[in-house]
ZADORO-500173 format. One record per atom (N, C-alpha, C, CB): x, y, z; residue in one letter. Coordinates in steps of 0.1 Angstrom, whole numbers, plus 5000, padded with zeros to 4 digits. Glycine has a CB too. Example, Ala and Ser with C-alpha at 12.3 -4.5 7.8 and 13.67 -1.06 7.14 Angstrom:
2
513249435078a;512349555078a;513249675078a;511349555090a;512849785071s;513749895071s;512950005079s;514149945057s;
END
This chain:
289
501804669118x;501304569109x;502304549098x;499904619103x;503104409096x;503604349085x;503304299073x;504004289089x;503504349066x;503104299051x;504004169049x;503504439038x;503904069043x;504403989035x;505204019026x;503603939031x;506803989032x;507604049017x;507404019004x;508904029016x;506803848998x;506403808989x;505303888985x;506403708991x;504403938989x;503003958985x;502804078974x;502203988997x;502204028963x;502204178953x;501204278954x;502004148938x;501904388959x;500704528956x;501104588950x;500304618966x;501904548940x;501404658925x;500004678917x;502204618913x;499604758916x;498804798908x;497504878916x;498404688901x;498004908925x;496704948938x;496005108933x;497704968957x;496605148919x;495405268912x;495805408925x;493205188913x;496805408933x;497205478944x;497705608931x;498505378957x;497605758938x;498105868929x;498805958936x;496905938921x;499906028934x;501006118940x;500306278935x;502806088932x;500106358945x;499506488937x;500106578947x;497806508935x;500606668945x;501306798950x;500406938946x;502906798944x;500807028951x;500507178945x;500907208928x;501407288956x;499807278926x;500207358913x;500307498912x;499407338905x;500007558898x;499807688898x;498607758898x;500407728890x;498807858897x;496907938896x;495707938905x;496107868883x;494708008904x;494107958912x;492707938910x;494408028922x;492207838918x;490507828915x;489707878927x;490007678914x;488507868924x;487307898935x;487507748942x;485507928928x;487107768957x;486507618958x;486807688977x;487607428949x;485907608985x;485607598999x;486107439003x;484007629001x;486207499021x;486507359027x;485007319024x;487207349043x;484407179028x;483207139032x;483607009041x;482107109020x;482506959050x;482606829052x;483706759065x;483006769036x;484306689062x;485106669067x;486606779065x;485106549065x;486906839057x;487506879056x;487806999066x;487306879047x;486607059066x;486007169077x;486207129091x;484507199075x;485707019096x;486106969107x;487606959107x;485406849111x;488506939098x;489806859103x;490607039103x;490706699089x;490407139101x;490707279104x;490307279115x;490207379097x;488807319117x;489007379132x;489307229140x;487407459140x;489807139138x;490207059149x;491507129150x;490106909148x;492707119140x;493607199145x;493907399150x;494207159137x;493007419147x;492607549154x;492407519172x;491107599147x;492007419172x;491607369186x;492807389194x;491207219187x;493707269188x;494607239197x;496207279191x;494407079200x;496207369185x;497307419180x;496607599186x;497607369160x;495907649189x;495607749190x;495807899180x;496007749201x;496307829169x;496607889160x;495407939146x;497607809157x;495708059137x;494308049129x;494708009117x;493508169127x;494007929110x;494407859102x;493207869089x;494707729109x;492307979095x;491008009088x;491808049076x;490008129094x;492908069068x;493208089055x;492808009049x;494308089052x;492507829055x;492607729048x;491107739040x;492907619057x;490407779046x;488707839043x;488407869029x;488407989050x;489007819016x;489007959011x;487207949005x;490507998997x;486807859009x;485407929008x;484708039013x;484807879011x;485808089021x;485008149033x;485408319028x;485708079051x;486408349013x;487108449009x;488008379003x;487508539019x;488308458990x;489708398981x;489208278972x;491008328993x;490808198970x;490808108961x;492007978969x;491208198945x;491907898959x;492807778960x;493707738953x;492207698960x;494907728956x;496207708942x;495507608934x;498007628946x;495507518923x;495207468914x;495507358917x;495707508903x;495007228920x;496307098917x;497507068912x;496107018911x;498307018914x;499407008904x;498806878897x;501006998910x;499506828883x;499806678879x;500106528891x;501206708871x;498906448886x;498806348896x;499806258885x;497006288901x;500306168895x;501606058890x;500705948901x;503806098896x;500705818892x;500505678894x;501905658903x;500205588879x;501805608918x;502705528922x;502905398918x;502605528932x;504205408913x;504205288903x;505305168915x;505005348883x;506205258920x;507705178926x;507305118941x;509305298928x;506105088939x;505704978949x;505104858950x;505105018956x;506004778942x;505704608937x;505504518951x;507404528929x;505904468960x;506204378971x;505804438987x;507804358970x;505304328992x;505204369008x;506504449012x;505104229017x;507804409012x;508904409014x;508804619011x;509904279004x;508704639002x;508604788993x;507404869005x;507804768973x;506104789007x;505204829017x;505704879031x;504404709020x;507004759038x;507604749049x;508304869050x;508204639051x;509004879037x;510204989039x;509705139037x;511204969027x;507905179027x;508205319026x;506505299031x;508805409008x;506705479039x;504805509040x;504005539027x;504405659050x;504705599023x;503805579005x;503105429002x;505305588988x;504205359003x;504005218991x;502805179003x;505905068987x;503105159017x;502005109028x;501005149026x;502105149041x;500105249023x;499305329024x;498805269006x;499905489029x;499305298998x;499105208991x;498605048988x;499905238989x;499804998990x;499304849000x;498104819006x;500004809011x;498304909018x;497104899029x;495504929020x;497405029042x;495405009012x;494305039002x;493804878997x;495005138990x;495104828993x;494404708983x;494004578993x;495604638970x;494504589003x;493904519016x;492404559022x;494904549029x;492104669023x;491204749028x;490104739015x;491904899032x;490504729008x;489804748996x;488604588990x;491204788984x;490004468993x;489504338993x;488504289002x;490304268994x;488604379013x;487404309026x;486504379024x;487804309042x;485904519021x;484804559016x;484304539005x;484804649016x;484804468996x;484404398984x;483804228989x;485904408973x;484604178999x;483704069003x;482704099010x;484203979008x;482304249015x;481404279022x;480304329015x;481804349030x;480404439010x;479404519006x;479004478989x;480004679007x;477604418994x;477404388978x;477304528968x;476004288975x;478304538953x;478604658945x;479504738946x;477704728946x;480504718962x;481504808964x;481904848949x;482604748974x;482704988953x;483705028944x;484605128952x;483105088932x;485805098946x;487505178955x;487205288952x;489205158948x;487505378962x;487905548963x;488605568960x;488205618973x;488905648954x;490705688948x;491505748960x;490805828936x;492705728960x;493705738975x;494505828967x;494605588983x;494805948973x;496006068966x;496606068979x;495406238959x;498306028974x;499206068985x;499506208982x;500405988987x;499406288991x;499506418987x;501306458990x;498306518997x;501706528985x;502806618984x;502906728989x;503106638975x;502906759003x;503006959008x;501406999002x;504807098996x;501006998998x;499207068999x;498706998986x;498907278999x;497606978986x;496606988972x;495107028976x;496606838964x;494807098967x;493207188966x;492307038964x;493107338948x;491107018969x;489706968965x;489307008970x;489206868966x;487706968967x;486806988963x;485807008977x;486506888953x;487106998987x;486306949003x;487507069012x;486606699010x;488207139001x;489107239010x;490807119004x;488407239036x;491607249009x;493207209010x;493507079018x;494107339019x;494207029014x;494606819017x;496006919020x;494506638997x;496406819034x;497906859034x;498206819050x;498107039029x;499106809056x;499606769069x;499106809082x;500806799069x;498506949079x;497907029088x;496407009088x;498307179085x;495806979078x;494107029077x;493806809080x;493507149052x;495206759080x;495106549085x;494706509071x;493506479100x;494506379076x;493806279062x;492206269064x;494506079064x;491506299051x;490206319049x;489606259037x;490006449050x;488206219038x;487706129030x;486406269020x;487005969041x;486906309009x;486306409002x;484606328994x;487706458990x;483906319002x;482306268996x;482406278981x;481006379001x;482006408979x;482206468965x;482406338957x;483406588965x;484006378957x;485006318949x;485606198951x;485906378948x;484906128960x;484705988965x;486605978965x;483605848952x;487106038973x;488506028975x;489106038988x;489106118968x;489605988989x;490405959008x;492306029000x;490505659017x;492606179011x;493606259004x;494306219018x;493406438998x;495406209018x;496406189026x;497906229026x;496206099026x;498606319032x;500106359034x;500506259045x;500306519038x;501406199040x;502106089052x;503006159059x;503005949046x;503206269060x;503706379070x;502906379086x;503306519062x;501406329082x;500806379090x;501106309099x;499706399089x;501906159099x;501906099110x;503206139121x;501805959105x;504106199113x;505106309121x;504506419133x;505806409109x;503306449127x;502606559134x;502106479144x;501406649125x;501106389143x;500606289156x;501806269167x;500206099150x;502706229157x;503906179169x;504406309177x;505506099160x;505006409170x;505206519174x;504306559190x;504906599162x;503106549184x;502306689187x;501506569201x;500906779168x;500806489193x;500606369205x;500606259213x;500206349205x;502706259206x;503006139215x;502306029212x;502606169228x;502105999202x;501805869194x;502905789187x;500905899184x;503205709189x;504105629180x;504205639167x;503905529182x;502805649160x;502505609147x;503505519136x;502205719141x;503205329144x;503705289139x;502905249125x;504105239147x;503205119119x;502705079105x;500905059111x;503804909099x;500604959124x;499404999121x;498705089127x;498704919122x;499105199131x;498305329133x;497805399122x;499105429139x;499305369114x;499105439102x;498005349092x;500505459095x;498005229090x;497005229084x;495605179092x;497405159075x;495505189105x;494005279111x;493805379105x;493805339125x;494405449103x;493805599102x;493105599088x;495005729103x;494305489076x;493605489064x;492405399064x;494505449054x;492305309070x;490805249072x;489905359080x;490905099083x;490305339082x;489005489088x;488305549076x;489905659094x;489205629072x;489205729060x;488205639051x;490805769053x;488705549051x;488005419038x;486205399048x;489405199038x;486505379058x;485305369064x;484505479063x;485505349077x;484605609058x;483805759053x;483305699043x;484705919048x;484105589033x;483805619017x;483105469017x;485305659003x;482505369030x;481605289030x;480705409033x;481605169039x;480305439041x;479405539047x;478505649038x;480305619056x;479705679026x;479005709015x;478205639006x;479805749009x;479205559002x;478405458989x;477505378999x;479605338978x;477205359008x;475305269015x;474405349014x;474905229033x;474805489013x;474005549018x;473605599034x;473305479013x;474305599048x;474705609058x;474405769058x;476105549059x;475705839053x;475606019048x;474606029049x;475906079034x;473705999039x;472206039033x;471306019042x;471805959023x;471305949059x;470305869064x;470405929077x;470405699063x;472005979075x;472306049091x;472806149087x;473305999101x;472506269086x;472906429077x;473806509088x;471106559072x;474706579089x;475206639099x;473806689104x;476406739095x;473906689120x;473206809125x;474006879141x;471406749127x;475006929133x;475707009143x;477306919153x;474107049155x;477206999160x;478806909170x;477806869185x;480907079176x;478706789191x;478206739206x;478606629204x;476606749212x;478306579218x;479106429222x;478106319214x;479206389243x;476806359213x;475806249205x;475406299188x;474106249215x;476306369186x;475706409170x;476106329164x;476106529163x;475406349150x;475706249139x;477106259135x;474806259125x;477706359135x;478806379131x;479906259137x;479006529134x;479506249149x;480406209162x;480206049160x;479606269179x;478906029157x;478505919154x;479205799142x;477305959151x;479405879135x;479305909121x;481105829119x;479006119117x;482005939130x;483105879131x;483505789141x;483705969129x;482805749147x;483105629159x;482605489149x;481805659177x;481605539144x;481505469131x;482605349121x;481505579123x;483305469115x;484405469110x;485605429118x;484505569106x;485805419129x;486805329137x;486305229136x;487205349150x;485105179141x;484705049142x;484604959131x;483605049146x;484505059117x;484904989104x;486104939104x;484805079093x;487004989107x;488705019107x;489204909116x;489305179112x;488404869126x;488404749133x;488204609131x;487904759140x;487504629124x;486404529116x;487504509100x;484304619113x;488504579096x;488704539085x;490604459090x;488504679073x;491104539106x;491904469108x;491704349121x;492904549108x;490604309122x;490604139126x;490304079111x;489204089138x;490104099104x;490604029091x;491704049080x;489604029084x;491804169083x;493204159072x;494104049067x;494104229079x;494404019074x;495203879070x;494603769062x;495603799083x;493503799060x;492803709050x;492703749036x;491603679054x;493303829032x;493203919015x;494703909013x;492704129015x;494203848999x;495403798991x;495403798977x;495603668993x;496503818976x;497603858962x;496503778952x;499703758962x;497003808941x;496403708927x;496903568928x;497103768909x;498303558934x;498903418937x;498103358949x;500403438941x;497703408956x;497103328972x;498003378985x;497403108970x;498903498984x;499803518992x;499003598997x;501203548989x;499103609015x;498503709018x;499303849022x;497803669027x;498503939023x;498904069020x;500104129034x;497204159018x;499204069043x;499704079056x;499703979064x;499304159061x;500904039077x;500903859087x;499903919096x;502703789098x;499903809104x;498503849115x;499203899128x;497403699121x;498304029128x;498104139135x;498904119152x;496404169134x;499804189156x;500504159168x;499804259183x;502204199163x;499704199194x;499204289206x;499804449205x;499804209221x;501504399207x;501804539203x;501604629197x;502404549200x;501204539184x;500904669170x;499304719172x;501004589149x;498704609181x;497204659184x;496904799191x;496504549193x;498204759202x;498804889216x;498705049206x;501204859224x;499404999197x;500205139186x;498805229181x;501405059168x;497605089172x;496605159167x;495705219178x;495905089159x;495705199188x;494505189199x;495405369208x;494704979213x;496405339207x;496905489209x;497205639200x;497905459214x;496605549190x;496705629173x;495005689180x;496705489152x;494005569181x;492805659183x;492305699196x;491705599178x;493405759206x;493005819218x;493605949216x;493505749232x;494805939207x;495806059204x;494906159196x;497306009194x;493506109186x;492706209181x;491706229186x;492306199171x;491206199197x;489806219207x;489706359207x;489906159225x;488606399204x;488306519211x;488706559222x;487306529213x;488506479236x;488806529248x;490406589246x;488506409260x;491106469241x;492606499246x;492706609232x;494006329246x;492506609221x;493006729216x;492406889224x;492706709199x;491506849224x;491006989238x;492107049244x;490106929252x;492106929258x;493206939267x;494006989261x;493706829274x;495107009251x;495807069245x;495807199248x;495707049235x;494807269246x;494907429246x;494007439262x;493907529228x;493907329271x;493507349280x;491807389287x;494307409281x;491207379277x;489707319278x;488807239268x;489107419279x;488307159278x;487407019271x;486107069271x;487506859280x;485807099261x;484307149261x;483407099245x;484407339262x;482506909251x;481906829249x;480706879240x;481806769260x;480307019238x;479907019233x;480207079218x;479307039239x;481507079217x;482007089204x;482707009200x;482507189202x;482206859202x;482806769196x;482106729183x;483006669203x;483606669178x;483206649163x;483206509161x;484106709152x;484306419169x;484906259165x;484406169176x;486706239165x;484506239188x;484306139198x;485406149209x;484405999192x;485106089219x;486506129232x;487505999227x;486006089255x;488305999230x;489705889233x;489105759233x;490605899248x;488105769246x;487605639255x;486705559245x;486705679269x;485705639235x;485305639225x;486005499214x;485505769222x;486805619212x;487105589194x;488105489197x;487805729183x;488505419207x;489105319214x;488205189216x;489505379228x;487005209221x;486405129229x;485305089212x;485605219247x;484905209202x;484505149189x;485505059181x;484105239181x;486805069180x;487605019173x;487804879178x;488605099171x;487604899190x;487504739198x;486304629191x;486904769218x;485404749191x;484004669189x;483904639177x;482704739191x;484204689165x;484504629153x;485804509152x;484904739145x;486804539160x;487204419160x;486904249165x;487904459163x;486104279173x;485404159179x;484304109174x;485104179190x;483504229168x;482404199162x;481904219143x;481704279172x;483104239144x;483004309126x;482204409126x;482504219112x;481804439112x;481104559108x;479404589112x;481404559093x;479104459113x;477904459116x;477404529133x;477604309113x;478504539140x;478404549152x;478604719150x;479604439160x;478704809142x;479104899141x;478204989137x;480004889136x;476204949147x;475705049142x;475505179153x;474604999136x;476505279151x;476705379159x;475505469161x;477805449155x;474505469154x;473205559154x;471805469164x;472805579134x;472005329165x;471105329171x;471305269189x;470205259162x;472405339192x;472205319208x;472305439217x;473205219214x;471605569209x;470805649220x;472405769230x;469805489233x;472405759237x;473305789247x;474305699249x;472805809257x;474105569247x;475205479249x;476605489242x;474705359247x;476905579241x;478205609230x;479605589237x;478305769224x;
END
């Protein structure tokens, strides 16, 4: 996905936060918790340190910095910071023509780890949308790890799928959604599962319009969306399916899903794109998932 070199995204309220010192109390919850044992899954590795609810403590935050050196599409094109940034104030304009009352999440690009309120933010534990603290944390590392680990391209719009997504948790919050569909457990039909097929279909629904959100001048933010770059996001959301991260450590077992299979979170992101947001009520078709 191309930004418009003319187009201004300064000021997108985007924040840089790294590790600090000391340490606090605090547990994973939420999504946070899922995005561990997902890599427990398919890394086969234990990563239960990250827990520290579970025993221990959490380094402290460090000092958050306002990204400030990302004026222009052109700045968007060139760094994953400034994009992710950018992509916020895009993502941000189409739920504001949507949702009467919206209000922005705060977006922390993270730096090598930071502690909330939902568990450790950082490359390993992915990008997560913290309820709580109505915040979507993100290490642009992580998209090294996709490519790495699943052979994903992660080009510009994978990468910002994944942040619509994330943004799609923090509609889900502020409707009221959370509140109406409460976790109850993992499987191929849980809310959870639901919850995030959801959230692609949001993320679909915000890029068949993207190209329509614009600058204070009338410039738009981005050009319109290419097959290719569709290829890139659509393999961004098979590369996190349950099934295939399974297959990784060599068993698929459906009833410990958290997101959805490949075929899934593919076939919702479709459906929001064709149909916008409205088309994206994942709770009332039963088995049909």
């Amino acid at each position: 996905m191309t930004f418009n070199s003319n187009a201004d995204v300064s000021g997108s309220g985007a924040k840089r936060r790294g590790p600090g010192g000391g340490v606090i109390a605090g547990g994973v919850g939420g999504l946070g918790a899922i995005a561990v044992i997902l890599l427990q899954i398919f890394t086969g590795a234990d990563f239960s340190s990250l827990l520290g609810g579970l025993g221990g403590g959490s380094t402290q935050a460090g000092p958050e910095t306002e990204i400030t050196q990302c004026e222009t599409g052109a700045d968007a094109n060139a760094r994953v910071d400034c994009r992710l940034a950018a992509g916020s104030k895009s993502i941000n304009a189409y739920w504001a023509s949507q949702v009467q009352g919206y209000r922005a999440p705060q977006l922390i690009i993270v730096d090598g780890s930071t502690p909330t309120s939902c568990g450790t933010a950082s490359n390993e534990t992915g990008p997560f949308y913290c309820p709580p603290e109505e915040t979507v944390y993100i290490d642009p590392t992580f998209f090294d790890v996709l490519e790495q680990q699943f052979g994903d391209s992660a080009g510009p719009l994978a990468q910002l799928y994944v942040l619509a997504h994330e943004y799609g948790h923090h509609v889900q919050q502020i409707t009221g959604i959370f509140d109406q569909y409460p976790s109850n457990g993992t499987g191929p039909y849980s809310n959870g599962v639901r919850s995030e097929l959801q959230a692609d279909c949001f993320a679909g629904a915000w890029v068949a319009n993207a190209e329509k959100s614009t600058d204070e001048n009338g410039v738009a933010y981005l050009q319109q969306v290419t097959d290719e770059q569709i290829n890139d996001a659509l393999d961004a959301a098979a590369a996190v399916g349950d099934d295939h991260i399974q297959a990784q450590s060599g068993q698929v077992n459906p009833e410990s899903w958290t997101h959805g299979s490949s075929e899934q979170r593919q076939r919702w992101f479709q459906e929001g794109r064709r149909g916008g947001w409205q088309a994206c009520d994942t709770f009332s078709v039963g088995n049909n998932l």
